[in-house]
N, CA, C and O atoms as a GROMACS GRO file, in nm:
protein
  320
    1UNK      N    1  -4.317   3.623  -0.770
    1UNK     CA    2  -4.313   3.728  -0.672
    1UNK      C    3  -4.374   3.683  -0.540
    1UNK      O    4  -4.440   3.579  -0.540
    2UNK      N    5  -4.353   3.768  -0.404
    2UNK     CA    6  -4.440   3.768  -0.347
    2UNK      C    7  -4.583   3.762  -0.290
    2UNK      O    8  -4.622   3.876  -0.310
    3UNK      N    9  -4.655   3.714  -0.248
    3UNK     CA   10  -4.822   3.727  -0.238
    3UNK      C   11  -4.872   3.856  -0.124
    3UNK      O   12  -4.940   3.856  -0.021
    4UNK      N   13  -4.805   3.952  -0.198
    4UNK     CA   14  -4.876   4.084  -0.080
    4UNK      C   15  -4.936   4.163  -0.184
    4UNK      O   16  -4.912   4.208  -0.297
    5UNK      N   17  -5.057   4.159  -0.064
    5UNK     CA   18  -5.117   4.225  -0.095
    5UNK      C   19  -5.161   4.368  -0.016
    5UNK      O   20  -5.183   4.376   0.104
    6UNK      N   21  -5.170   4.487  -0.117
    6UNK     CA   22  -5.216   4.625  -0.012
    6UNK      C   23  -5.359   4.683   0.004
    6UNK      O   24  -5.441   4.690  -0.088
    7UNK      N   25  -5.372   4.713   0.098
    7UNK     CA   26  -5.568   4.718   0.121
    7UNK      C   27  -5.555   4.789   0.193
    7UNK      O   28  -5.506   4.769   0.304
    8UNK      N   29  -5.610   4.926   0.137
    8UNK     CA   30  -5.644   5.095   0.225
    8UNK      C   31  -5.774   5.100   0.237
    8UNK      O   32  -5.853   5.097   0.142
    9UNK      N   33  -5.810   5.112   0.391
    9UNK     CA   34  -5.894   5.161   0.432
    9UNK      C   35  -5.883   5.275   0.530
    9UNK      O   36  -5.792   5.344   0.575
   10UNK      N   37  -6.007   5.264   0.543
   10UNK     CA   38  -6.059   5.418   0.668
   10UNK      C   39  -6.142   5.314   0.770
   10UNK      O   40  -6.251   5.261   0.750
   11UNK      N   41  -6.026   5.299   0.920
   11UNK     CA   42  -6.099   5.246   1.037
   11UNK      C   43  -6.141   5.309   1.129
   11UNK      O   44  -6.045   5.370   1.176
   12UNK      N   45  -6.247   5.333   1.192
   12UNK     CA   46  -6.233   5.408   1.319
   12UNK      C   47  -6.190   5.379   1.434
   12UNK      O   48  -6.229   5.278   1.492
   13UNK      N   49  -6.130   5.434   1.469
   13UNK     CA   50  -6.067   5.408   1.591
   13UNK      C   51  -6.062   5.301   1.721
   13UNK      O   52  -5.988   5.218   1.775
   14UNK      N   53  -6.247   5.388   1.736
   14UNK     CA   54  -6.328   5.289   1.791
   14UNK      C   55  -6.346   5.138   1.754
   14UNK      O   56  -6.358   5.049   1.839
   15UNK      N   57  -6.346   5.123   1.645
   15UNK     CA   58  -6.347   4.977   1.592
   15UNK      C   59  -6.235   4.945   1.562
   15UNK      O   60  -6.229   4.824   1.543
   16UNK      N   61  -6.122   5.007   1.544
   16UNK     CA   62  -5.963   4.882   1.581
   16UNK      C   63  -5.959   4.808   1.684
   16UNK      O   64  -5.924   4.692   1.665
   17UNK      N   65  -5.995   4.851   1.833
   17UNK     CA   66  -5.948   4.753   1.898
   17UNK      C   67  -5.970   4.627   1.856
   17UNK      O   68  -6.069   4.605   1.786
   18UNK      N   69  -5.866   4.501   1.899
   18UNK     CA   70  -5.913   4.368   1.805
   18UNK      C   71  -5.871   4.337   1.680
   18UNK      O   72  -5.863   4.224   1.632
   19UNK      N   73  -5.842   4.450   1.622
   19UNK     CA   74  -5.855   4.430   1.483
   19UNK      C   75  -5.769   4.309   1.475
   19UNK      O   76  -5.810   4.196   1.452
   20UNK      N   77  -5.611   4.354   1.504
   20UNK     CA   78  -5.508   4.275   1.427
   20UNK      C   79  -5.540   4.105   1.474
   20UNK      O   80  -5.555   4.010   1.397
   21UNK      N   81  -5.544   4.102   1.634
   21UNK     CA   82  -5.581   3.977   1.674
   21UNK      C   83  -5.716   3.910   1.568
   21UNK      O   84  -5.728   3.792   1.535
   22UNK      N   85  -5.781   3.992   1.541
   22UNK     CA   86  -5.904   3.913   1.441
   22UNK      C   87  -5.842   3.843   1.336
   22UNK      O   88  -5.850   3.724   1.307
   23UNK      N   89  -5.746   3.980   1.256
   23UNK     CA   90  -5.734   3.931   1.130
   23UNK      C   91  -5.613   3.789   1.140
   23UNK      O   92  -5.626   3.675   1.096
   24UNK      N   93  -5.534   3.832   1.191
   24UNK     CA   94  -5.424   3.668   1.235
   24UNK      C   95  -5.486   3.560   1.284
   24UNK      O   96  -5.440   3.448   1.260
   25UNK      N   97  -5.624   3.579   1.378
   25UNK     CA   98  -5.681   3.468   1.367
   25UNK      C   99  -5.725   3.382   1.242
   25UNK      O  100  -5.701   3.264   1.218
   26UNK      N  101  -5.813   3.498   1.154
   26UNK     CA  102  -5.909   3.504   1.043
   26UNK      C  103  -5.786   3.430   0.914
   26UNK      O  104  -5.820   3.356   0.822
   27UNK      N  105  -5.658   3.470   0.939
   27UNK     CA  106  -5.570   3.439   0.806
   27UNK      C  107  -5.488   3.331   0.851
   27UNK      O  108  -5.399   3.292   0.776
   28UNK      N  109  -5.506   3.273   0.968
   28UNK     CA  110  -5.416   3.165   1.019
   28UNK      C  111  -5.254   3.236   1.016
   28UNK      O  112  -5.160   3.174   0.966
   29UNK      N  113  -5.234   3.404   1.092
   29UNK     CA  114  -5.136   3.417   1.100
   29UNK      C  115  -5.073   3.490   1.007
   29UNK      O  116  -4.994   3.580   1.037
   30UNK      N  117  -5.104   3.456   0.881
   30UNK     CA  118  -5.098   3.489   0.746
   30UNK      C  119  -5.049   3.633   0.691
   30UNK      O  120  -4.956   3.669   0.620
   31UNK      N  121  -5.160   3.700   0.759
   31UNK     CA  122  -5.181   3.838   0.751
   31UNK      C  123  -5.153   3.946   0.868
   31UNK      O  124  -5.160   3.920   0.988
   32UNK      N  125  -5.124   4.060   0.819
   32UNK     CA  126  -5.101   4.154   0.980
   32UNK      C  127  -5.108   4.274   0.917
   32UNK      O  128  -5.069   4.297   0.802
   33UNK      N  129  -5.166   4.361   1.005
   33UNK     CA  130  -5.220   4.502   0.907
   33UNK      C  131  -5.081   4.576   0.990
   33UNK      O  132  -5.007   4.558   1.088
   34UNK      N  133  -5.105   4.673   0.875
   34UNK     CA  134  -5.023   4.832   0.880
   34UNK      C  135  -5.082   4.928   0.915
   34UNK      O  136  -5.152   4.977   0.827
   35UNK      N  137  -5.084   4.996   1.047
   35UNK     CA  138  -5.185   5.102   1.059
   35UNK      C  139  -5.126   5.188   1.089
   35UNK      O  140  -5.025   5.176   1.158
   36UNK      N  141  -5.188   5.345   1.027
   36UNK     CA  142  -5.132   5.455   1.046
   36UNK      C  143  -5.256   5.571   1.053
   36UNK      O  144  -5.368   5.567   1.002
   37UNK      N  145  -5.197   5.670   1.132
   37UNK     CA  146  -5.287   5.778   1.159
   37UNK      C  147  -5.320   5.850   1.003
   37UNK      O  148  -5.237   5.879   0.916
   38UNK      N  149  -5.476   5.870   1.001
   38UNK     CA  150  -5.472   5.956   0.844
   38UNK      C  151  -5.557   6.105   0.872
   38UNK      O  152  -5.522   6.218   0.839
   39UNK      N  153  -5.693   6.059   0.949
   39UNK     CA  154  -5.751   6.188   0.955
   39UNK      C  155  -5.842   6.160   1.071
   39UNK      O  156  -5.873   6.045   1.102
   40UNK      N  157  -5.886   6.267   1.134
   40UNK     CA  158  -6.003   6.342   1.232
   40UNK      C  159  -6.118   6.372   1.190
   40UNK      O  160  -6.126   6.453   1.098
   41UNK      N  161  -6.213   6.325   1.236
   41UNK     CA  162  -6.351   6.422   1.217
   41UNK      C  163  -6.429   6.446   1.310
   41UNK      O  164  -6.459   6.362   1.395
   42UNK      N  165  -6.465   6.543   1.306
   42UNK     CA  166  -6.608   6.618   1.432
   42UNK      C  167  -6.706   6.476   1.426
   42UNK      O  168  -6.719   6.428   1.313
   43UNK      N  169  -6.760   6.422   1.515
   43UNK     CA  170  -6.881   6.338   1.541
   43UNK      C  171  -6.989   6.415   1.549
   43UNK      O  172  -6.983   6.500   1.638
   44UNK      N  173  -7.124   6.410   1.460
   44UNK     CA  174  -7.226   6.512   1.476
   44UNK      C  175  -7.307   6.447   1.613
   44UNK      O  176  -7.322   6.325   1.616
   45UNK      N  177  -7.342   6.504   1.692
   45UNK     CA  178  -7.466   6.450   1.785
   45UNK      C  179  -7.405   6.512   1.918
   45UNK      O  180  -7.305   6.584   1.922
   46UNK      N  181  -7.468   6.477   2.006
   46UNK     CA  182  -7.406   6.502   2.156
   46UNK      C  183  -7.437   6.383   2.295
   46UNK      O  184  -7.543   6.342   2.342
   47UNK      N  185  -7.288   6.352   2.334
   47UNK     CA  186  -7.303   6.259   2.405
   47UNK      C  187  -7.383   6.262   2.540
   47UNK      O  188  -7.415   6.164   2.606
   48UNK      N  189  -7.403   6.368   2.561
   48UNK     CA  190  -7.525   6.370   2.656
   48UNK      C  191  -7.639   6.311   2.634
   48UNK      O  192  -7.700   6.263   2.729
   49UNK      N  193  -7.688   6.304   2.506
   49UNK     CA  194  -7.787   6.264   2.472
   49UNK      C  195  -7.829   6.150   2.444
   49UNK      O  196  -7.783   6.111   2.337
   50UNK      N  197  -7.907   6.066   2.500
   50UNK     CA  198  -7.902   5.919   2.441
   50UNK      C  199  -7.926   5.887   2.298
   50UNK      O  200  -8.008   5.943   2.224
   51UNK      N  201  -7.827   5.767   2.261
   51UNK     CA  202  -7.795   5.750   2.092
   51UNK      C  203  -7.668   5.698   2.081
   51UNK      O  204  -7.578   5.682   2.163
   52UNK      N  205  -7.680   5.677   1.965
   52UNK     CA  206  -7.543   5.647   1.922
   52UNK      C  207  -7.367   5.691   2.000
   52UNK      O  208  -7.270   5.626   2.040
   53UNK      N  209  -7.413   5.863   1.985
   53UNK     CA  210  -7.253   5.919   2.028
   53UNK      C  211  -7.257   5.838   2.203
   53UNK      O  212  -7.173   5.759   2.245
   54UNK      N  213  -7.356   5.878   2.263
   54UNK     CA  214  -7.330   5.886   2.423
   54UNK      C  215  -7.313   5.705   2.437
   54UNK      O  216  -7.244   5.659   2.528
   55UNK      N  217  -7.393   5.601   2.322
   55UNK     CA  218  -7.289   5.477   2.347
   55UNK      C  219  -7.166   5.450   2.298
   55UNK      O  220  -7.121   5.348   2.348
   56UNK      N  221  -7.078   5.514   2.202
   56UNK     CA  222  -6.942   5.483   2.207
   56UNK      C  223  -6.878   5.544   2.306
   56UNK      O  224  -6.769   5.499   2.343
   57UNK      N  225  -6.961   5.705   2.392
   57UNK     CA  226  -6.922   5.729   2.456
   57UNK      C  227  -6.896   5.638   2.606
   57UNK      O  228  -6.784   5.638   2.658
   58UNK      N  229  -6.972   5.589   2.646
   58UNK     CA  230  -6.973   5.485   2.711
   58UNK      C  231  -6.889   5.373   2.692
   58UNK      O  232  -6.820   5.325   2.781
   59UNK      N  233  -6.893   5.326   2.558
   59UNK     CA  234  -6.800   5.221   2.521
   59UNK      C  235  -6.688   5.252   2.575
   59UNK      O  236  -6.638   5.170   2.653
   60UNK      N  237  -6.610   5.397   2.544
   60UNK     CA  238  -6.487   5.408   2.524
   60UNK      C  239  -6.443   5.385   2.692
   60UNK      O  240  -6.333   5.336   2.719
   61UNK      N  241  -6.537   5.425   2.798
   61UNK     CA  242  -6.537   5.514   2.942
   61UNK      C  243  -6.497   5.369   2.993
   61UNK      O  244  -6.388   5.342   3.045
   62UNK      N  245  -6.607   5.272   2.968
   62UNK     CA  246  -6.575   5.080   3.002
   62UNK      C  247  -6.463   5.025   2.976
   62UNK      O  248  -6.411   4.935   3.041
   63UNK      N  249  -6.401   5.098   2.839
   63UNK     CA  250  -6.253   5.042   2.773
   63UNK      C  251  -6.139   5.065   2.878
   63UNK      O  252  -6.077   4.970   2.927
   64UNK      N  253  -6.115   5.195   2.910
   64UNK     CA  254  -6.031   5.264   2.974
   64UNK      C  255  -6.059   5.197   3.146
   64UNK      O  256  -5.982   5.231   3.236
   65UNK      N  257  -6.135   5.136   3.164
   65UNK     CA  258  -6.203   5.162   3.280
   65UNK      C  259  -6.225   5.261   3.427
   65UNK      O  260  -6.197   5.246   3.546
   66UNK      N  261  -6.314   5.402   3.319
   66UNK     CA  262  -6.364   5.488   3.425
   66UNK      C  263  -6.490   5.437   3.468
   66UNK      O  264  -6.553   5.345   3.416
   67UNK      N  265  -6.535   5.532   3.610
   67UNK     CA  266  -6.670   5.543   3.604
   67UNK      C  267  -6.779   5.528   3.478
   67UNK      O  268  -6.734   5.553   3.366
   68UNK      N  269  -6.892   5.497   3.487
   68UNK     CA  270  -7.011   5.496   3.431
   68UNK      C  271  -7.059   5.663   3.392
   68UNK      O  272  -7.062   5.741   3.487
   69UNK      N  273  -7.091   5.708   3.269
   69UNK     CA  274  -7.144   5.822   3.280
   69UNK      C  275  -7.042   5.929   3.237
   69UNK      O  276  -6.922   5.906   3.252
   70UNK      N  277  -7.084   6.040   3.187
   70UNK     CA  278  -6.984   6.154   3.211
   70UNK      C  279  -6.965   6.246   3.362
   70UNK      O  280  -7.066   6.278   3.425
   71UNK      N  281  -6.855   6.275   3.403
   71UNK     CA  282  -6.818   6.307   3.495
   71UNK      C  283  -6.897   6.482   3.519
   71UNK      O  284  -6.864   6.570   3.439
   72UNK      N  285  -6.968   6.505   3.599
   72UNK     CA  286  -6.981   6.672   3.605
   72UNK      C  287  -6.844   6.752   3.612
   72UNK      O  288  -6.727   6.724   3.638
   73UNK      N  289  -6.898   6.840   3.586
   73UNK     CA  290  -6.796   7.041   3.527
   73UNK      C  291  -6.721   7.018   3.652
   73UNK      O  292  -6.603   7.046   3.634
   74UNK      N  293  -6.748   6.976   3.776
   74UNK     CA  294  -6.725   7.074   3.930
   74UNK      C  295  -6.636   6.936   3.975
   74UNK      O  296  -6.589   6.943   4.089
   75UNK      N  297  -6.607   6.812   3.898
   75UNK     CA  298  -6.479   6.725   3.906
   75UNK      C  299  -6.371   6.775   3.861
   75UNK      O  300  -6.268   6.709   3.878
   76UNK      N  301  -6.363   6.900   3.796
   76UNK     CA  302  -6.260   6.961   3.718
   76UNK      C  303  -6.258   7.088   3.710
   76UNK      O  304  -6.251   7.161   3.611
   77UNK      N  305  -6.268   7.122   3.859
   77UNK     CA  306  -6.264   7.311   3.858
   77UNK      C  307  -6.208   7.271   3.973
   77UNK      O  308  -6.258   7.190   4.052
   78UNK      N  309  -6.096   7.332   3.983
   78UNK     CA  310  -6.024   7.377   4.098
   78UNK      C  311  -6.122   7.475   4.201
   78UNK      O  312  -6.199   7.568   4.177
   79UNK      N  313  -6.080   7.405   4.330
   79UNK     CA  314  -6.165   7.456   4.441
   79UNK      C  315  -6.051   7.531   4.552
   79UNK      O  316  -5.969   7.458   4.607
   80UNK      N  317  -6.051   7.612   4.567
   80UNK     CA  318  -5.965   7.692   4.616
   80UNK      C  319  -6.031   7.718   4.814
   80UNK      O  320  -5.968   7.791   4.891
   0.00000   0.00000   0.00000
């Protein structure tokens, strides 16, 4: 037979980027994942707050490349 193999996991999001390039490095090519959307969850904490959430929050803001920081309420209220 074939040599495939299937391997389910739970990635976050946050940590795919890279992924596939890792693993084709990591397998000499070899290998290439299948990814598919499975589920959502609430993040407990608040990114305002320094910690954990407000650095992926950050992470994500550098990825995309916005500004530094969360943006204030009054960037997004219509001013008439």
């Amino acid at each position: 037979g074939t040599p495939i193999y299937n391997i389910k996991a739970y990635l976050p999001v946050t940590e795919s980027f890279g992924f596939t390039s890792e693993l084709r490095a990591q397998t000499s090519g070899q290998a290439f994942p299948q990814c598919v959307f499975d589920h959502w969850s609430v993040v407990q904490g608040s990114p305002l707050e320094p910690g954990k959430i407000a650095d992926q929050v950050a992470a994500i803001r550098k990825r995309k490349g916005l500004k530094d920081g969360i943006p204030d309420l009054d960037n997004f209220v219509d001013k008439l």
